[in-house]
C-alpha positions in Angstrom: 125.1 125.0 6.4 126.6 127.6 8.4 128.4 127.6 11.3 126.3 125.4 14.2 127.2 125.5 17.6 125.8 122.6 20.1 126.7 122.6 23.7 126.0 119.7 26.3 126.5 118.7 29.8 126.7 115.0 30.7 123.8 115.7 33.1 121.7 116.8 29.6 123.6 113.0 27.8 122.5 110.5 30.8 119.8 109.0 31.4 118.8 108.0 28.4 120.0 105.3 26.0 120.7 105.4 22.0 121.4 103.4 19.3 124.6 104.1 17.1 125.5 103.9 13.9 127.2 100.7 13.8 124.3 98.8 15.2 124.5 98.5 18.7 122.9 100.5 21.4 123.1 100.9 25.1 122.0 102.3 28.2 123.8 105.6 29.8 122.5 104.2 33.6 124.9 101.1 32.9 128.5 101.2 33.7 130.3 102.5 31.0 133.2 100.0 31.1 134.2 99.0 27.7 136.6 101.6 26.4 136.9 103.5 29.5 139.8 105.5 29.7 141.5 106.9 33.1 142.6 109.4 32.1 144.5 112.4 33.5 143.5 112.3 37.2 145.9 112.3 40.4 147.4 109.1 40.3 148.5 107.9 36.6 148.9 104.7 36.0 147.9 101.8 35.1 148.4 97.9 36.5 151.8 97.5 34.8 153.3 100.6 36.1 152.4 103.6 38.1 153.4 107.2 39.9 151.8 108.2 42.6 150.6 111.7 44.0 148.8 113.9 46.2 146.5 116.4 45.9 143.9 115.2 42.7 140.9 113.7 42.4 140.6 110.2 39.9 137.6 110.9 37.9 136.6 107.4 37.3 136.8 106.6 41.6 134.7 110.0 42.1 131.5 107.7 39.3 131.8 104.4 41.3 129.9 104.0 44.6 132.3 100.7 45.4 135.3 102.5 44.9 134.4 105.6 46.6 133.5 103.5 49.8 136.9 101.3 49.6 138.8 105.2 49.1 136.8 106.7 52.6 137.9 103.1 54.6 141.9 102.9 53.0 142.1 106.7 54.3 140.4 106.1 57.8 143.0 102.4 58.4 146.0 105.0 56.9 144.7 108.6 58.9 144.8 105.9 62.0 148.1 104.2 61.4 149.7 108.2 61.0 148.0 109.0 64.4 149.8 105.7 65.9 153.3 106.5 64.0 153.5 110.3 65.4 152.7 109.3 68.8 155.6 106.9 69.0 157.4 109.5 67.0 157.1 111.8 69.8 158.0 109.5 72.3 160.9 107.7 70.4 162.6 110.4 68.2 163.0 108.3 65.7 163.5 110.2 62.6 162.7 107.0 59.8 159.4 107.0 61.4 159.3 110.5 61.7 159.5 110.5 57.0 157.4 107.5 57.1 154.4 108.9 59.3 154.5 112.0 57.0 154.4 109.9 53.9 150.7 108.2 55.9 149.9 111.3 56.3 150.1 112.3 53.1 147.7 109.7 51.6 145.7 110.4 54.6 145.1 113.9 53.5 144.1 113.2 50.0 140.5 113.0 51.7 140.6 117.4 51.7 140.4 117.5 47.7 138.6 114.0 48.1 135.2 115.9 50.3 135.6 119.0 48.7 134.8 117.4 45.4 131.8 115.7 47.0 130.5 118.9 48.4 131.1 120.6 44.9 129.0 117.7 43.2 126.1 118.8 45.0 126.6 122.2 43.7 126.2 123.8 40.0 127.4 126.8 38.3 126.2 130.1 39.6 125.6 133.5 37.1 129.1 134.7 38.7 131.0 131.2 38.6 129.8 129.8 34.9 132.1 127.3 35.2 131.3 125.9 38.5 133.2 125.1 41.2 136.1 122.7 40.2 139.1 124.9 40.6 138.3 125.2 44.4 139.5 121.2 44.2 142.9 122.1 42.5 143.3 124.5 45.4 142.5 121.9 48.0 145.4 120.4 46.2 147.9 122.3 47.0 146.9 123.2 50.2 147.9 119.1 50.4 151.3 119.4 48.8 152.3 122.3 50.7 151.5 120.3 54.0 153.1 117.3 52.6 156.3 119.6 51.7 156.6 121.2 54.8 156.6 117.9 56.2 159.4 116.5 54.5 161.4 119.5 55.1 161.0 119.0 58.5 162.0 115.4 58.4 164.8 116.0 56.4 166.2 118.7 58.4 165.8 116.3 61.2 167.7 113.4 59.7 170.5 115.7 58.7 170.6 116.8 62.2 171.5 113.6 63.4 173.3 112.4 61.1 175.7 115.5 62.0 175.0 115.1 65.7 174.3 111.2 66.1 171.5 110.8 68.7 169.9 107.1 69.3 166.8 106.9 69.1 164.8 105.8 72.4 161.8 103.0 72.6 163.4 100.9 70.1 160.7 98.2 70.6 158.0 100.5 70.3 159.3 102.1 66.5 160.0 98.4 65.5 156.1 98.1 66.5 154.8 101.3 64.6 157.0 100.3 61.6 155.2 96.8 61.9 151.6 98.4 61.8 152.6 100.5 59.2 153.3 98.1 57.1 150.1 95.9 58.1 147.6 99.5 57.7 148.8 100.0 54.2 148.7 95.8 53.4 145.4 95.8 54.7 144.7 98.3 52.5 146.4 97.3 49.2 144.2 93.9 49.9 140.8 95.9 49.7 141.7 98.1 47.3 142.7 95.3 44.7 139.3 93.2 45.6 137.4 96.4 45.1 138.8 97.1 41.7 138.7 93.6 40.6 135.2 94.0 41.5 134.4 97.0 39.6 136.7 96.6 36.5 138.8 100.1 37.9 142.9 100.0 36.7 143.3 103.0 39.1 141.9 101.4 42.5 144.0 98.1 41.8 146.9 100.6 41.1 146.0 102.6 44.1 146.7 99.0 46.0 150.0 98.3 44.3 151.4 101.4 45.5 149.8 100.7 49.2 151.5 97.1 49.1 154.7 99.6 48.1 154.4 101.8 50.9 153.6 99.0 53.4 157.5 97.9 52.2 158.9 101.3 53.1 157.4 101.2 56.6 159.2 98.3 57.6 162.4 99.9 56.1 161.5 101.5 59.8 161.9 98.4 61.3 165.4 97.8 59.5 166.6 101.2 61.0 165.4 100.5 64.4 167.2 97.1 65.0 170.8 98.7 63.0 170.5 100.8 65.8 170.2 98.1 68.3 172.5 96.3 66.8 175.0 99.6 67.3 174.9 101.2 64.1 172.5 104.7 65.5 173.2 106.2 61.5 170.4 103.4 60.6 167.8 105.6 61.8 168.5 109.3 59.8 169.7 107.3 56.8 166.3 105.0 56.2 164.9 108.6 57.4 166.2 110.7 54.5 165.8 107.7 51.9 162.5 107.9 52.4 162.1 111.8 52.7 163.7 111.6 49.1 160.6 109.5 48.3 158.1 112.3 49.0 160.0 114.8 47.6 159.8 113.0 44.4 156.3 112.5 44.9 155.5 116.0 45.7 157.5 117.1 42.7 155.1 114.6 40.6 152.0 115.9 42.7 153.3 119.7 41.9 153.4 118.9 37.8 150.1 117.5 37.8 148.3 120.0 39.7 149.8 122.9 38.3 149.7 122.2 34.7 145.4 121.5 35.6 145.5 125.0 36.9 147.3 126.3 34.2 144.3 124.9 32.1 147.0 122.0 30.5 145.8 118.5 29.7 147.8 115.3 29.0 148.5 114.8 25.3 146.1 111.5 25.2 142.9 113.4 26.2 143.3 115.5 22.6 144.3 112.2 21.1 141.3 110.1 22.9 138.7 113.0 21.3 140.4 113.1 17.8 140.1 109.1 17.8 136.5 109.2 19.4 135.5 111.4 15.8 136.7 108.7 13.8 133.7 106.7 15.0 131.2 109.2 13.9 130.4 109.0 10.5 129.8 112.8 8.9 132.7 114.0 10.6 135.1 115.1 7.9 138.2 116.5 10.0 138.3 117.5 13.5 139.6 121.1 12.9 140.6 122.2 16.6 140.0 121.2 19.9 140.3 122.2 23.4 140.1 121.0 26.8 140.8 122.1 30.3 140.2 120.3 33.9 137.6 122.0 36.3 138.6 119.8 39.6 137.7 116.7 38.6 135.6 117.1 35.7 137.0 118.0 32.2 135.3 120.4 29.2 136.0 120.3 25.7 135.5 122.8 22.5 136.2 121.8 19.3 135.4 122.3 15.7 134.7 120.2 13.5 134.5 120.1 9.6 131.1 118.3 8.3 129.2 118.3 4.8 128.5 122.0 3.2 125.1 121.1 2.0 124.3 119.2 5.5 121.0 120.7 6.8 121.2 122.1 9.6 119.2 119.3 11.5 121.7 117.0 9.9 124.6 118.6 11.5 122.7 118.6 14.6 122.5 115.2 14.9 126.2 114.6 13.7 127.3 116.7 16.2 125.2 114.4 19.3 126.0 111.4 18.0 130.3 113.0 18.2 128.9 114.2 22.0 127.5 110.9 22.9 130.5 109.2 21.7 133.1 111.5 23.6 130.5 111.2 27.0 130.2 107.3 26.9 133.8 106.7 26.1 135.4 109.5 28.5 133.9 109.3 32.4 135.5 112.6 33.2 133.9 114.9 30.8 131.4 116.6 32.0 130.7 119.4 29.6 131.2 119.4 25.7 130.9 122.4 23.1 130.7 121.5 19.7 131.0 124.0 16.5 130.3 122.8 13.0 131.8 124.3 9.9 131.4 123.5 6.4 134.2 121.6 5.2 134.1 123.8 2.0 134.4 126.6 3.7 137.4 125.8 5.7 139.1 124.8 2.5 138.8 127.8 0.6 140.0 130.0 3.9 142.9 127.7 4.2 143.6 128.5 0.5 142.0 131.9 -0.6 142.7 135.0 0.5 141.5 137.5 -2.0 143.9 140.6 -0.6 147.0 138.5 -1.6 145.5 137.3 -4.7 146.0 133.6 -4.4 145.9 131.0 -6.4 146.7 127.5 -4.5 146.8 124.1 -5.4 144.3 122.0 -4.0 145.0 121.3 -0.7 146.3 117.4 -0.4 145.0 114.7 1.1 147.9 112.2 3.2 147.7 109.3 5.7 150.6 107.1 7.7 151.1 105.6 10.5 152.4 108.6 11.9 150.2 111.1 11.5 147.0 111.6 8.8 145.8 115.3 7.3 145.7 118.2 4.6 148.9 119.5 3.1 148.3 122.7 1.5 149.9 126.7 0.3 147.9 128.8 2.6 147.9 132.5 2.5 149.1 134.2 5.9 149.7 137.8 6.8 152.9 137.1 5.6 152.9 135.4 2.3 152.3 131.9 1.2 153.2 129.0 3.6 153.4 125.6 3.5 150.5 124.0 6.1 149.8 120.4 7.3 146.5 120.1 9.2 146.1 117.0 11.0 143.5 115.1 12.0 145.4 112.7 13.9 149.1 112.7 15.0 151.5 110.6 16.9 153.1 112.6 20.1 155.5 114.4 19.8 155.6 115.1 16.0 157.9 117.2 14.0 157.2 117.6 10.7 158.7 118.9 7.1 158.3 119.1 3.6 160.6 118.5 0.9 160.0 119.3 -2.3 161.3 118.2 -5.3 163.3 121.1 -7.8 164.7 121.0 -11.3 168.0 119.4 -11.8 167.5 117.6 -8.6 167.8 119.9 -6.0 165.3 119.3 -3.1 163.8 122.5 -1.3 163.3 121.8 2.3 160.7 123.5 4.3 160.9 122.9 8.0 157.3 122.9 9.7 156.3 124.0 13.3 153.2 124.1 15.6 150.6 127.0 14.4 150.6 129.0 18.1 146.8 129.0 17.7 146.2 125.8 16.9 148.5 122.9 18.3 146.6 120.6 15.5 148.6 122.3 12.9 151.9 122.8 11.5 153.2 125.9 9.1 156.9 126.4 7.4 158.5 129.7 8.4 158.9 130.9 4.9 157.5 130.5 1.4 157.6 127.7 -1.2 159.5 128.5 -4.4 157.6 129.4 -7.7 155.8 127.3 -9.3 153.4 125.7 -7.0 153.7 122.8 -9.0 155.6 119.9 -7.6 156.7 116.3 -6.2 157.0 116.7 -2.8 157.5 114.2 0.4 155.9 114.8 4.1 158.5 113.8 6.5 157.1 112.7 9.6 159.3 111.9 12.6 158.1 111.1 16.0 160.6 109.6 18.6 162.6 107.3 17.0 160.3 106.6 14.3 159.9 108.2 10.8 158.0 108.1 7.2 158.0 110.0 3.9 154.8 110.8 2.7 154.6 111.5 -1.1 152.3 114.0 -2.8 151.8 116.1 -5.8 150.9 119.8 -5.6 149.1 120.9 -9.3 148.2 124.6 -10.4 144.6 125.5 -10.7 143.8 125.7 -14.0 144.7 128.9 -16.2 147.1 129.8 -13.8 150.4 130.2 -15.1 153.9 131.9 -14.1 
């Protein structure tokens, strides 16, 4: 078998249901609910805890008809309680309603990347945009945060104002009231979007509610402000003003990260974990050897190799390789597009171990498992000598790595490892192992607080000798 290249689209994957190797089958049309995974989309979270930011799309909403609707009506009840705030804003001065009409706004606005992602839906990729038209959404994005920023410049230019030159606020009544209906808009929308995503099974619409039920609290932080300044404290006002400024700056810093980093084509650390884990399922696959993934918008696109049998047939590999796609499209809702190469694991062996200009001769390359992390140790040849290499498979994050090996007289040699720039799946020491290249030898595995030894044994081929 030679190198075999698959690509698919989820539009080629649904529509059609399949039966999988551990028995059971189902149908693409159903919801897809059983290890569905939120992953990476504007607000991360999940019901125990949660950020919140502007600007993205969430993947699994954008599939769920229920969800979608229950996203249009919480933005129309929060785009009409902004329009209410800023009115009485304008008539009151009020500078704590002022920061909490902007932060309405904000959620308001995140119908822009919202309809832009419906109107791309409708269209495909084009012979000058192959990829389609997703980053036009990350751009809608920060259109958002920049209006959001601006914003909450303004407001906090304005609440430093007065507290430097204190100024009551006028229509104390009336800001109590719009602080009041702040508070009842985003309850009222908390409520629905917790029902919905009881309904549907969706951790990111109840989340979505949790933080409205938040911001519902910080609007009658407004009604605090306005009766400590009836009370004859006027600082209230431009102090709960600039608390909650702070709040959207630290939600525009949280909106900037995530929208940036899709841009800069990065992906959260549990997508690459999600994929590795999804091969483990699909029997044929000997080693995932790289992957690579990206956000278009909303949608996300994959590449990866991956190591099969070297005397597979090529229809054999081909069917490997969908069963791996169907597994990666029922178990990740945001993929949209999947590229699949397969390699002969004998191949990949002896180019991680030969190379015939350096005259090599390598042990085997080793086989090691733990909790932490599970791969190939081997001497690889390199443009610059013999290194140390551990390949994984699948690795805790963030994982630092070493070898030490075991020397006469009991001196250990110690071979830090770091990330391969090409390939974040492996790790390669800086300099050469000491002659012979056969040892005792420990993989030392450290992630966060936790840490293993791993124990192997490199051997000499056979008729090699120093």
């Amino acid at each position: 078998m030679s190198g075999e290249h698959t690509s698919t689209t989820r539009e080629g994957h649904e529509g059609h249901g399949h039966e999988h190797a551990d028995g059971h089958g189902h149908d693409h049309d159903a919801p897809a609910t059983q290890r569905r995974r939120a992953i990476g989309h504007g607000h991360a979270h999940d019901e125990g805890g949660h950020g919140h930011s502007h600007g993205g799309v969430d993947p699994s909403v954008l599939r769920s008809r229920e969800a979608m609707r229950a996203l249009v009506v919480s933005l129309v009840v929060l785009g009409v309680t902004a329009v209410f705030q800023i009115v009485v804003v304008v008539l009151s001065g009020s500078v704590a309603l002022l920061a909490d009409s902007v932060h309405n706004v904000g959620d308001a606005l995140t119908a822009v990347p919202l309809g832009i992602a419906f109107l791309l839906l409708r269209r495909g990729r084009s012979p000058r945009l192959t990829y389609g038209w997703g980053r036009a959404e990350d751009f809608a994005g920060i259109a958002v945060i920049a209006i959001i920023l601006f914003s909450a410049l303004y407001a906090a230019y304005e609440a430093i104002d007065r507290l430097v030159n204190p100024a009551a606020p006028d229509y104390l009544l009336a800001t109590a009231i719009a602080g009041v209906v702040g508070f009842v808009g985003n309850e009222a929308v908390a409520i629905f979007r917790i029902r919905v995503g009881r309904e549907i099974n969706s951790a990111a619409l109840i989340a979505d509610g949790y933080h409205a039920r938040t911001d519902g609290l910080t609007s009658l932080a407004v009604v605090a402000g306005a009766a400590g300044v009836w009370l004859g404290y006027p600082l209230a006002d431009p102090i709960i003003g600039l608390l909650i400024t702070l709040a959207i700056f630290g939600i525009v810093w949280q909106s900037s990260k995530a929208v940036f980093t899709r841009m800069l084509d990065g992906v959260e650390p549990e997508v690459i974990a999600d994929i590795r884990h999804d091969a483990e399922h699909v029997p044929g696959v000997r080693q995932v050897l790289d992957v690579r993934a990206r956000w278009l918008g909303h949608r996300l696109t994959t590449e990866l190799d991956v190591a099969l049998d070297g005397s597979a047939t090529l229809r054999e590999a081909d069917a490997i390789t969908a069963q791996f796609e169907h597994e990666l499209f029922d178990h990740m809702p945001a993929l949209s597009n999947v590229r699949i190469r397969a390699r002969p694991s004998d191949a990949v062996a002896t180019q991680d171990t030969v190379n015939p200009s350096a005259h090599h001769h390598a042990p085997n390359p080793i086989p090691v498992s733990g909790r932490l992390a599970e791969g190939v140790v081997a001497i690889v040849a390199s443009d610059d000598g013999e290194r140390m290499a551990f390949t994984t498979s699948r690795m805790q994050q963030p994982l630092e790595a070493s070898i030490e090996i075991e020397r006469e007289n009991g001196r250990i040699e110690t071979l830090p490892l770091s990330r391969s720039g090409n390939d974040p799946s492996r790790f390669v020491s800086s300099t050469a192992p000491e002659e012979p290249h056969e040892f005792n030898a420990r993989l030392v595995l450290r992630s966060d607080e936790r840490s293993e030894r791993l124990a192997f044994r490199m051997v000499e081929p056979e008729g090699h000798a120093h």
